[in-house]
C-alpha positions in Angstrom: 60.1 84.4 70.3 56.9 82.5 68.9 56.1 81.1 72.2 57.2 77.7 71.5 58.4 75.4 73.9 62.3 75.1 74.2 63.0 71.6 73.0 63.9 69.0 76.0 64.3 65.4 76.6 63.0 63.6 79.3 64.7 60.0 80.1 63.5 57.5 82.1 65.9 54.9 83.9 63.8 52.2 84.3 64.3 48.1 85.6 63.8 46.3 88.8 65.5 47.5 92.3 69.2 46.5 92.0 69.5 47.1 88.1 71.5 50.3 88.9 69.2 53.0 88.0 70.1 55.5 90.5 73.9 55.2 89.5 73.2 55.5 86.1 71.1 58.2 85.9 73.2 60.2 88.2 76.4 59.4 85.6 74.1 60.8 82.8 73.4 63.5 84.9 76.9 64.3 85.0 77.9 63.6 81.9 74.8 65.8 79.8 73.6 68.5 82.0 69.8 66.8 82.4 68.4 67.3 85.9 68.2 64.2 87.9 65.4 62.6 90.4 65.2 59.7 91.9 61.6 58.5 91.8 62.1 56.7 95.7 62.2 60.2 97.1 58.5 61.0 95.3 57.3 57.6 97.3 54.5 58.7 100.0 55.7 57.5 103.6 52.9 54.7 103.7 54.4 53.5 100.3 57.9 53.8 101.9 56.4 51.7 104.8 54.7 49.2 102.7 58.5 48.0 100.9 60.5 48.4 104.0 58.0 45.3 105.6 58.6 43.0 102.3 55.4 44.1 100.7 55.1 44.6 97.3 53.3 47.8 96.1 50.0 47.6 94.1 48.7 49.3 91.7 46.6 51.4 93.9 49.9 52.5 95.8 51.4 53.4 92.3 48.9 55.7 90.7 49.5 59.0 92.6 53.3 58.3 92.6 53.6 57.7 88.9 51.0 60.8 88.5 53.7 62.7 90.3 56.7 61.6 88.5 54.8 62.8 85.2 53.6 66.4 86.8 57.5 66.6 87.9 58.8 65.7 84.3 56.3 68.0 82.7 57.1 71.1 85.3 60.1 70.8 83.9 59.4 70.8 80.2 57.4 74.2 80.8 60.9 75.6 82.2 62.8 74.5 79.5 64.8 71.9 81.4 65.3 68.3 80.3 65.6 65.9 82.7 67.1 61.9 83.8 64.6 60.6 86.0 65.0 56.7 87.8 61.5 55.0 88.1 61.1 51.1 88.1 58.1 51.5 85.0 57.8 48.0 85.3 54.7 47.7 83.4 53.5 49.5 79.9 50.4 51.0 81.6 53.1 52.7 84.5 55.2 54.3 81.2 52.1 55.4 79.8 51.1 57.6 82.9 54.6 58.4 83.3 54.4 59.8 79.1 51.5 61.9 80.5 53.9 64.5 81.6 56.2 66.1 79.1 55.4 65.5 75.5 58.1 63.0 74.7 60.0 60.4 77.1 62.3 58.0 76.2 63.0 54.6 78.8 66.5 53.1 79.3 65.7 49.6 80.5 68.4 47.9 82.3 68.2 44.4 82.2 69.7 41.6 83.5 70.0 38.0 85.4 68.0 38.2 88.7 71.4 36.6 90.3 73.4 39.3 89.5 70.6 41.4 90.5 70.3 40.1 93.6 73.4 39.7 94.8 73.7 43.5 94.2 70.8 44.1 96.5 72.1 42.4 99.4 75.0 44.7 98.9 73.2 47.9 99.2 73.2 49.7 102.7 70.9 51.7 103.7 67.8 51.0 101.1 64.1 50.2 102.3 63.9 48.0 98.9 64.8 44.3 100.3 65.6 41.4 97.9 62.9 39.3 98.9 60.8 41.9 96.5 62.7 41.4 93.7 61.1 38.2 92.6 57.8 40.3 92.8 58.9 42.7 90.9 60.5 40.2 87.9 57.1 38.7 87.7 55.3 42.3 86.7 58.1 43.6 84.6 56.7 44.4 80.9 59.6 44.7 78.7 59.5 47.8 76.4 56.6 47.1 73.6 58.0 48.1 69.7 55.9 51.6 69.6 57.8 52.3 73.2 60.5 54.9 72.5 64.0 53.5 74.5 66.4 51.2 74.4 67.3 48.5 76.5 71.2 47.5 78.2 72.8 44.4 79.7 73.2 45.6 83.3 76.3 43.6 83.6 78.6 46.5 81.4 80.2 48.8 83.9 78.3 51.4 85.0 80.0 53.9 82.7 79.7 52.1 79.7 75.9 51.8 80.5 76.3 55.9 80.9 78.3 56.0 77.7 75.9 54.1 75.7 73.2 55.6 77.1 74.5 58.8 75.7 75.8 57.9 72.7 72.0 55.4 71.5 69.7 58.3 72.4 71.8 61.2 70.9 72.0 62.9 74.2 74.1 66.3 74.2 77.1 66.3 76.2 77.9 68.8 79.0 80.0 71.6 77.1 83.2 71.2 79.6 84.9 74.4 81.2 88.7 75.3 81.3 89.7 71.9 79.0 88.3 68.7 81.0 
C-alpha cells in the first residue's frame, strides 16, 4: 500500500427546497452504495428556528453549516467512503466552501418551474421549510458556472429517471446486487 487515498466520489444534490433532493439522493443511495446525508439534519437549532418563522437564512447563518457539510464530506474521503449528500448550494461561493472538503465534488442541480415547485411544498408534511421561502431562495440561486463540475436535470422526470440519469451522466458505480436482484 503506498498510502494513497482510496478513490471516492462525493455528490452534491443541490436546488431550492421542493426540487426533490432528499428523494433523490436517497434513490442514488440505494442504487450505488454512496453514503447519504441530508444537509437539514447539520442545521444548528437557531437556523432550524430561523426557517420554521418564514425567515430566510443569511449568509452569516450559512457559513458554519456549509463548513460542516465539507468537514463531513471530507471525514469521509479519509475513510475511504464516497458519499450523496443533499444541500441547497444555492450560490457558487456556498459550492466553493462545500469543495473545501474532499478533493473532488460533483453537484446535481435539480431545476425546475417554481409552480411545480411549489405546489410540491405545500404537499410536504412535516418540514420546517415553508413555501413562502421559496421565492427567497429562487432569487439567490447561482446556476452551475462552466468550470463547476455537475450536471443539471429537469425536476419534472420521475424521481427515478432523475436517479437513473444521475447515475448513468456522472459514471457512478452501481451497487453489485446479491442473490440475482
Amino acid at each position: 500500500m503506498t498510502g494513497e487515498q482510496p478513490p471516492t466520489r462525493h455528490v452534491v444534490v443541490m436546488g431550492v427546497s421542493g426540487a426533490g433532493k432528499t428523494t433523490v439522493a436517497r434513490g442514488i443511495a440505494e442504487v450505488t452504495g454512496l453514503r447519504f446525508a441530508e444537509a437539514d439534519e447539520f442545521h444548528p437549532p437557531a437556523n432550524v428556528a430561523r426557517m420554521r418563522a418564514g425567515i430566510p437564512l443569511d449568509d452569516a447563518d450559512r457559513w458554519p453549516w456549509l463548513r460542516d457539510l465539507a468537514a463531513w464530506m471530507a471525514a469521509r474521503h479519509a475513510e475511504g467512503v464516497s458519499t450523496v449528500l443533499t444541500c441547497s448550494a444555492l450560490k457558487r461561493a456556498y459550492r466553493d466552501v462545500l469543495r473545501q472538503g474532499p478533493p473532488h465534488v460533483e453537484f446535481v442541480h435539480l431545476d425546475g418551474a417554481a409552480e411545480l415547485i411549489r405546489e410540491r411544498m405545500t404537499r410536504r408534511a412535516d418540514h420546517y421549510m415553508p413555501a413562502s421561502l421559496l421565492d427567497s431562495q429562487r432569487a439567490i440561486l447561482e446556476p452551475l458556472d462552466a468550470d463547476e463540475s455537475g450536471i443539471v436535470l429537469e425536476v419534472a422526470g420521475s424521481p427515478d429517471d432523475l436517479v437513473a440519469a444521475t447515475v448513468t451522466r456522472l459514471g457512478l458505480p452501481r451497487r453489485v446486487s446479491v442473490g440475482g436482484r
